[in-house]
N, C-alpha and C positions, 0 to 999 in steps of 0.2 A: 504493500500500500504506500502511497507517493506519502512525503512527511506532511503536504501541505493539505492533505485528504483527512487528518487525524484529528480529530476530536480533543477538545481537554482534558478529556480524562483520560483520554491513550496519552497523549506526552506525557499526563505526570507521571504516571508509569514506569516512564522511559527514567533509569537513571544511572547509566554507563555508557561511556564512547561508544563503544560497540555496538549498542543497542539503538544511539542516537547516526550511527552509522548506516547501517542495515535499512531504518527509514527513509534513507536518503536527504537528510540535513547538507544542504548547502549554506556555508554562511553569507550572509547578505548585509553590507550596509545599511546602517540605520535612513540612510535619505531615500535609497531605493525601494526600504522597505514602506516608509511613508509615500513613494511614488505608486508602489505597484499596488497598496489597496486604495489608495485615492483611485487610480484610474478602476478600479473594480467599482466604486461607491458609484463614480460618472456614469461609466455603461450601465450598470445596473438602475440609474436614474435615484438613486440614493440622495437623499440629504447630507452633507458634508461637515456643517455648521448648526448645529439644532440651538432653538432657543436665541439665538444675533441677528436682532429685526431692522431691518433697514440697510441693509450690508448687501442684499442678494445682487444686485446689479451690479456693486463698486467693489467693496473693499474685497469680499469671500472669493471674487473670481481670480481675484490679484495676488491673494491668500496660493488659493489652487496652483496659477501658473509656475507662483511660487518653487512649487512644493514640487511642479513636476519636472522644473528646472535643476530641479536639489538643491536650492538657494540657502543660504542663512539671509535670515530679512531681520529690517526694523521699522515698527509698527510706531510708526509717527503719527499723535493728537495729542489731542486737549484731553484733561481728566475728565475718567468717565463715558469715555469710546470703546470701552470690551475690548481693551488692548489684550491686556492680562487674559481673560477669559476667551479669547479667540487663541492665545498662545497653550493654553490648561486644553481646548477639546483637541488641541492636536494628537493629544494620548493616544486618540480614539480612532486614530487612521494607523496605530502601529502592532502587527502582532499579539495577540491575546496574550503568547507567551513566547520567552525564546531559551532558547537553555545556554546556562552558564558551568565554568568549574565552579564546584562546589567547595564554600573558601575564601573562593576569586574576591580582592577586596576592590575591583577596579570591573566588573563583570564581563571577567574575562570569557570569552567565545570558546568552546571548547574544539573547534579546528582554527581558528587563529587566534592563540593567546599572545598578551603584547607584554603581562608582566611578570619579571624572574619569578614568583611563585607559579603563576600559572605554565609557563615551559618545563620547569622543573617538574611540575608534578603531570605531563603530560610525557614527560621524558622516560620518567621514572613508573608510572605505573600503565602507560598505553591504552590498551582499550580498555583497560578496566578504571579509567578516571573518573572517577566520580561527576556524574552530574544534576544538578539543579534548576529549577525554572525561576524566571527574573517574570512576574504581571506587569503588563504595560503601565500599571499606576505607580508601580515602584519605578520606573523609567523615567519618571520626570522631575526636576531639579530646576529651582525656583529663588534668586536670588537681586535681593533691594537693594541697588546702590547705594551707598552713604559716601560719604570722603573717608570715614575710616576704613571700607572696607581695604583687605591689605592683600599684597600675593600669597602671602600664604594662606590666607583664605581661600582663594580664588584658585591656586596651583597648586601650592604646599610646600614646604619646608622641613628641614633638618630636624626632628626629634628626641632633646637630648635623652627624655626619660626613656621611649623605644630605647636607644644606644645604650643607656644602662641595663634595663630589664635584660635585655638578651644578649648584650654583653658584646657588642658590636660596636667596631672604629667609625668614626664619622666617614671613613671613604667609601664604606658600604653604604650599597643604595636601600638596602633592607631596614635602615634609620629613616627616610622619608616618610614622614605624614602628608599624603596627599589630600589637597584641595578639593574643592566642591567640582571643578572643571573636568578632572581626571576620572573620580566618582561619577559622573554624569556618560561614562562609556558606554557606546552603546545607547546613547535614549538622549533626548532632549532637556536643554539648559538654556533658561530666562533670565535674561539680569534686565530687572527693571529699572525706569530712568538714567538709561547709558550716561548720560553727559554729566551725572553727580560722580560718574567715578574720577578717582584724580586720573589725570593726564597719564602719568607714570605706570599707573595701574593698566588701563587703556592700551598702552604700549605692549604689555605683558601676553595681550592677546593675539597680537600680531601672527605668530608662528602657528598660535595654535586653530586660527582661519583660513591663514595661509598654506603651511603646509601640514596642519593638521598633528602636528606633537608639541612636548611642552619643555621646558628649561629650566631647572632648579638647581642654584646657586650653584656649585663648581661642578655639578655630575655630568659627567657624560651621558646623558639619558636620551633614549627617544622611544617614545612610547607615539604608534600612531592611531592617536585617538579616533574614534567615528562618533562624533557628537551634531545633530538639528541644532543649530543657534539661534534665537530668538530672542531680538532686544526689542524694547520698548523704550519710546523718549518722547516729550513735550515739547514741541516747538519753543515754546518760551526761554527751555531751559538751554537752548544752543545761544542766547546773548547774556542770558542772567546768572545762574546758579553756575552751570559750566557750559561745557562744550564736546560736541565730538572731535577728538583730533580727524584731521586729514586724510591720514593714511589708514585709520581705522575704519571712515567711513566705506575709503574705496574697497575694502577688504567684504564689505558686508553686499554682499550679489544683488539684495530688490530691499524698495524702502517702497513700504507701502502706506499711504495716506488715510485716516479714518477720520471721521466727522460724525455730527451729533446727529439724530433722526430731522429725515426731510420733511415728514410731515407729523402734524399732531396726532394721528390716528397710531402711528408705527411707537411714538412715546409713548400712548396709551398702555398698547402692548408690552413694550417695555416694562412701564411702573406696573400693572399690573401682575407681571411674571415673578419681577425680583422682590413686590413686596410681601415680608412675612405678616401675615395677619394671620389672627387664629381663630378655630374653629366658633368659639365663644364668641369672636368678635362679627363673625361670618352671620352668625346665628340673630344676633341683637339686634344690628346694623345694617340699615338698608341703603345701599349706595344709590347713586344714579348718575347718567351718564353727563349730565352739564357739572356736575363736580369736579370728574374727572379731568373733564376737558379745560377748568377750572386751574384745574393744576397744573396739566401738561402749559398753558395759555402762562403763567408764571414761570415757567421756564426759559420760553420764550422771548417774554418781553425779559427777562433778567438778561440774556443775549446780546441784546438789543440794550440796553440800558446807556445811558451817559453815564452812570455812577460806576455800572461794573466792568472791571479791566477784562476786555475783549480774550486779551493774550492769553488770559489763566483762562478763560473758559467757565462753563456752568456744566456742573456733572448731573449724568442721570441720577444719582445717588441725590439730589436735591430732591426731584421728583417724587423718587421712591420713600427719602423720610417722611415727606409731606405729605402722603398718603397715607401712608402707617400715620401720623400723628391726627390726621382727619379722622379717621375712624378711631381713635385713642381721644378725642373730642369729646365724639357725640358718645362712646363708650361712656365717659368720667360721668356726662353729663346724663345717662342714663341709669346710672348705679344709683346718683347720688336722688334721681326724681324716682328710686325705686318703679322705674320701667322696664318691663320684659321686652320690649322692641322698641325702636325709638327710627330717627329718619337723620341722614346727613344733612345740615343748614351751612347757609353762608355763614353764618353765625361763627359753625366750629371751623373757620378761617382761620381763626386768629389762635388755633395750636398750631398753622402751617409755619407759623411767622421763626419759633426757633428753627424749623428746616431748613428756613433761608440765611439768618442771618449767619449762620456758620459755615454756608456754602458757599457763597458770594465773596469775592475777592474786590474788595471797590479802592475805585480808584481815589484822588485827593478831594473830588469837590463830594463824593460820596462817602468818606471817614468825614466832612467836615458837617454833613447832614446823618448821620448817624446810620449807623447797621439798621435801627427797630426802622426807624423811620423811610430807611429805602426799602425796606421789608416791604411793609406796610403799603409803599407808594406801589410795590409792584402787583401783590396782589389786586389793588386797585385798578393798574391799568389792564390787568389780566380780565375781572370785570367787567369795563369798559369795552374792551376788544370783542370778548364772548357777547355782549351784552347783544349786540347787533346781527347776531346769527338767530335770536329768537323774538327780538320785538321791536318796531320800528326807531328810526334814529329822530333823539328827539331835539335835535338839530334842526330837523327836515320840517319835522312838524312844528317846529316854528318860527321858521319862514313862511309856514303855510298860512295862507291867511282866513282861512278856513272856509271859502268860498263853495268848495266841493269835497275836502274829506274833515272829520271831526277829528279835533288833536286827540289820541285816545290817552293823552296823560291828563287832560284837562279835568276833570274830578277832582285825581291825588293832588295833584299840584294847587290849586284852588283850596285843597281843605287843610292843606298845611299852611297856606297863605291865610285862611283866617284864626289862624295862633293856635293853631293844635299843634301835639307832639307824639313822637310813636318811640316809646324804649324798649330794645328788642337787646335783652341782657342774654348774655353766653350759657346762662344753665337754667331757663324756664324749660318748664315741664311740655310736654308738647300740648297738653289742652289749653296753658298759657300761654302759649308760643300761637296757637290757630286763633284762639281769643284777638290776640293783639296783634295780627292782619287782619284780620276780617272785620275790628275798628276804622281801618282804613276805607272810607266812602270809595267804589269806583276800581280798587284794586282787583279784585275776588272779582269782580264785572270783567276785568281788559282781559285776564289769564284762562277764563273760560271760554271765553270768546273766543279768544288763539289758541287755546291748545283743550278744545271739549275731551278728549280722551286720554288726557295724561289723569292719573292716581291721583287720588285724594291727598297725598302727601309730596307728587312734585308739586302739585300745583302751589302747594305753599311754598315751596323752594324757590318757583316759579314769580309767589307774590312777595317773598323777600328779594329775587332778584332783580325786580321790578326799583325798590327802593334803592338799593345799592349802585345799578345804573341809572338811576335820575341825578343820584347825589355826582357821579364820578361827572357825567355832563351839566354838570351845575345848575339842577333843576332842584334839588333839597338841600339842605342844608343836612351833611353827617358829620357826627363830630363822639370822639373815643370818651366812653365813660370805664371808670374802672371796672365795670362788670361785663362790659357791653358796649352799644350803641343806641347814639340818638339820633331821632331823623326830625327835622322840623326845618321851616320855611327859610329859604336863604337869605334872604332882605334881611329877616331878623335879625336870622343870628351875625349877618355882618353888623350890626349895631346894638350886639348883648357885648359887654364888656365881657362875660365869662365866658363866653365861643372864641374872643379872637384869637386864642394861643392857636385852637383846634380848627378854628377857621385857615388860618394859616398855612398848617400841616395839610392838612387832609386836601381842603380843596382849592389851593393853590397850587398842587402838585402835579 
C-alpha cells in the first residue's frame, strides 16, 4: 500500500525505518509539502482559508500563489487584518503527520537526518531506528518580536550547564542549545512584527533564507534546515518603531498586502464569528440587525476620523469588544430589572464607548478632545450615517416647504419645542423604557408607518432611533446625564445655562 494511501492509525503503527520503509516514505520538503495539498484542496474545489471574510478575491489568492511558489512571505497591515490567523490555518495545508527519529531534538526526518544525534543513531542502529510521528499542530512555531529578542533565542547558543552535565569541551557541538529557528525543522515559523526586531538580529536570518542553515558562534555547523517562513509587519512600523533592513526584505520571495473588510456586511460577519458570547447571554438577549450594523458603522467612521491616526489603523478586535460589551449592557441591565429576556437599545451604546476608547490611536487635536469624548462623537456619527438607511433625511424635509409631502418629524419636533423633555436613563426596565416612547406625541405614529412589520421590540429600537438621529442632525437637543440621556428642544437648551457644557460636546461635534 502506497505511504500516502494510509490512514492515521496505520502510521502510528509504523515505528521503525524499516517499516517506515517498506510503505514507501519519501521524504519531502516542508514547502512542497504545503504545495502538493494546496493544489489537492484547488482541484478538489476545497476551501483553503475557513472562517477570513473579505480576503476571497485579494489577499487568500496571493496567500495560495504564494504557497505554490514555495515563497516565504510577509503579511503586511494595519492591526487587526488576520495577519496572525491567516499565518496559524497554514497548519492545515500540511500533513496530518510525518515521522521523525524518535529523540530527534530538531525533528529530525528519519531518511535525511541533519543532526549529529540523529546520523548517529541512524548509523548505528539502521532499520531498526526508532521512529515517531510529529501532528501538524506541533509543527508550528510562533514568535513576537521585541528588541530584546536575542540570537540565541532565535538560533541558539553555547550551553555552559549542557557542557557541564555531560561533561563536554565547548568545541563540541553537543553543548549547543538550539533556538526556536532550528526547532521549527520541518514545519513552519512566525515572527510577528518583523521591523521590532533589532537590525542585528535581522541580519542573523540572512543564511538561514538564503541558503537555508544556521551559524553559531565559532562552530562549524551547517544544518540544512526546511522551515515555511512567515512574517508579519505594520506599515507604520517600517518609519516608527523600526524597520526592515534591505537585504532582508529582498530575501523574503512575496509581500502580500491585507486591508480591513470592504464592506459592512463582510464586518458583520466578522464580529459576529470572533465574538465570544455565551449561551446565557444568547438566551436573554435579543439582538437585531440595525445594532449590528450600528457597530460595524463605528468602525468605520473611526477610519475615517480627523482625531484617529490613519497609520495605526482600527482593528476588528474594536468591533468584536463592542459587541460583546452590547450584549454585556443590556445583560447588566436585565439582571438588575430582574428580567428573563430583555431587547438590545441605543441606550446600551454607551458600554461600547470602553471598546473604543482603548482601540483608537488618536492623533494631537484628538488627545486634546479626549479619548471619552471622541468615543462618544463617533458612535454619534455612526448614528447619523445609519440613520438615513431607515428614515428620511431631515435635512430634506426641511427645505421642504411642505407644499406636497408632510415633514414626518413634524409632531416630535413640535412637542419638544413646546418644553417637554424625554429621559431615557441606561437601566429602565423595559415596560419603563416603552412607557417613555410612546410619551413621545407622533413617534410610535412615523415607525409604524415605515416599518408595519418589524416586532414589537425593534420598533422601539426603531423609536429611540428616531430620537438619537434628530438630535445628531440638530433637530433635538441630546445632552449626557449620569444615568442616561436627555432629549428636549434645541433652542432651549442652547439658552439653559446647564446644557451648555453638553451642548457643546454633543452637538457641536
Amino acid at each position: 500500500m502506497s505511504y500516502y494511501k494510509l490512514t492515521s492509525d496505520q502510521l502510528l503503527k509504523i515505528n521503525t525505518l524499516a517499516a517506515l520503509k517498506k510503505v514507501g516514505y519519501q521524504s519531502k520538503p516542508v514547502k512542497d509539502e504545503l504545495r502538493d495539498n494546496l493544489i489537492k484542496k484547488l482541484v478538489n474545489k476545497e476551501p483553503t482559508f475557513e472562517g477570513i471574510w473579505g480576503y476571497e478575491d485579494t489577499v487568500i489568492p496571493d496567500v495560495e500563489r504564494a504557497i505554490l511558489s514555495k515563497h516565504n512571505m510577509n503579511l503586511l497591515g494595519l492591526r487587526g487584518q488576520a495577519k496572525t490567523r491567516i499565518a496559524r490555518q497554514m497548519t492545515l495545508l500540511l500533513d496530518e503527520y510525518v515521522p521523525v527519529i524518535e529523540g530527534s531534538e530538531l525533528n529530525d526526518d528519519p531518511l535525511n537526518p541533519i543532526t549529529r544525534f540523529g546520523l548517529a543513531k541512524v548509523q548505528e542502529m539502521g532499520d531498526k531506528t526508532p521512529v515517531a510521528w510529529l501532528h501538524r499542530s506541533d509543527r508550528y512555531s510562533e514568535k513576537l518580536a521585541t528588541p530584546d529578542v536575542s540570537i540565541a533565542d532565535l538560533i541558539g547558543d553555547v550551553d555552559p550547564i549542557k557542557a557541564a552535565s555531560l561533561k563536554l569541551p565547548y568545541s563540541d557541538e553537543r553543548v549547543i542549545h538550539y533556538g526556536m529557528v532550528p526547532r521549527s525543522h520541518r514545519g513552519i515559523f512566525v515572527i510577528n512584527e518583523l521591523p521590532d526586531l533589532q537590525a542585528r538580529i535581522q541580519v542573523a536570518l540572512f543564511n538561514i533564507l538564503q541558503e537555508g542553515d544556521i551559524q553559531i558562534r565559532g562552530f562549524k555547523l551547517r544544518l540544512p534546515l526546511d522551515i515555511q517562513f512567515v512574517f508579519t509587519a505594520n506599515p507604520e512600523d517600517y518609519t516608527n518603531r523600526g524597520s526592515i533592513v534591505t537585504p532582508l526584505k529582498d530575501r523574503i520571495d512575496s509581500q502580500i498586502i491585507t486591508h480591513y473588510p470592504k464592506t459592512l456586511e463582510i464586518g458583520k460577519q466578522i464580529t459576529v464569528q470572533e465574538a465570544d458570547i455565551k449561551e446565557a447571554q444568547k438566551e436573554k438577549i435579543v439582538f437585531n440587525e440595525i445594532a449590528q450594523d450600528l457597530i460595524e458603522q463605528v468602525a468605520i467612521e473611526a477610519r475615517n476620523s480627523e482625531y484617529v491616526d490613519e497609520k495605526s489603523g482600527v482593528s476588528a478586535r474594536l468591533t468584536i469588544s463592542a459587541y460583546e460589551n452590547l450584549l454585556s449592557a443590556a445583560e447588566r441591565r436585565a439582571l438588575m430589572n430582574g428580567e428573563n429576556q430583555t431587547y438590545v437599545r441605543i441606550s446600551d451604546f454607551v458600554g461600547v464607548i470602553p471598546a473604543i476608547t482603548g482601540k483608537v490611536e488618536l492623533v494631537y487635536e484628538g488627545e486634546q478632545e479626549g479619548p471619552g469624548i471622541v468615543a462618544h462623537n463617533l458612535v454619534g456619527k455612526a448614528i447619523r450615517t445609519q440613520f438615513l438607511d431607515y428614515f428620511p433625511n431631515p435635512d430634506e424635509k426641511k427645505k421642504d416647504k411642505g407644499e406636497k409631502t408632510e415633514n414626518p418629524y413634524k409632531a416630535i419636533i413640535n412637542w419638544f419645542g413646546e418644553g417637554y423633555t424625554i429621559d431615557l436613563l441606561n437601566d429602565l426596565s423595559n415596560e419603563a423604557y416603552e412607557k417613555a416612547l410612546l410619551s413621545v406625541p407622533g413617534l410610535a405614529d412615523l415607525v409604524k408607518n415605515k416599518y408595519p412589520k418589524k416586532s414589537k421590540h425593534e420598533q422601539l429600537f426603531l423609536m429611540e432611533f428616531v430620537l438619537h438621529g434628530l438630535a445628531e442632525y440638530s433637530k433635538l437637543s441630546k445632552s449626557a446625564l449620569d444615568t442616561g440621556t436627555r432629549f428636549k428642544d434645541l433652542l432651549s437648551s442652547m439658552f439653559s445655562i446647564d446644557d451648555m457644557e453638553d451642548f457643546d460636546e454633543d452637538e457641536l461635534s
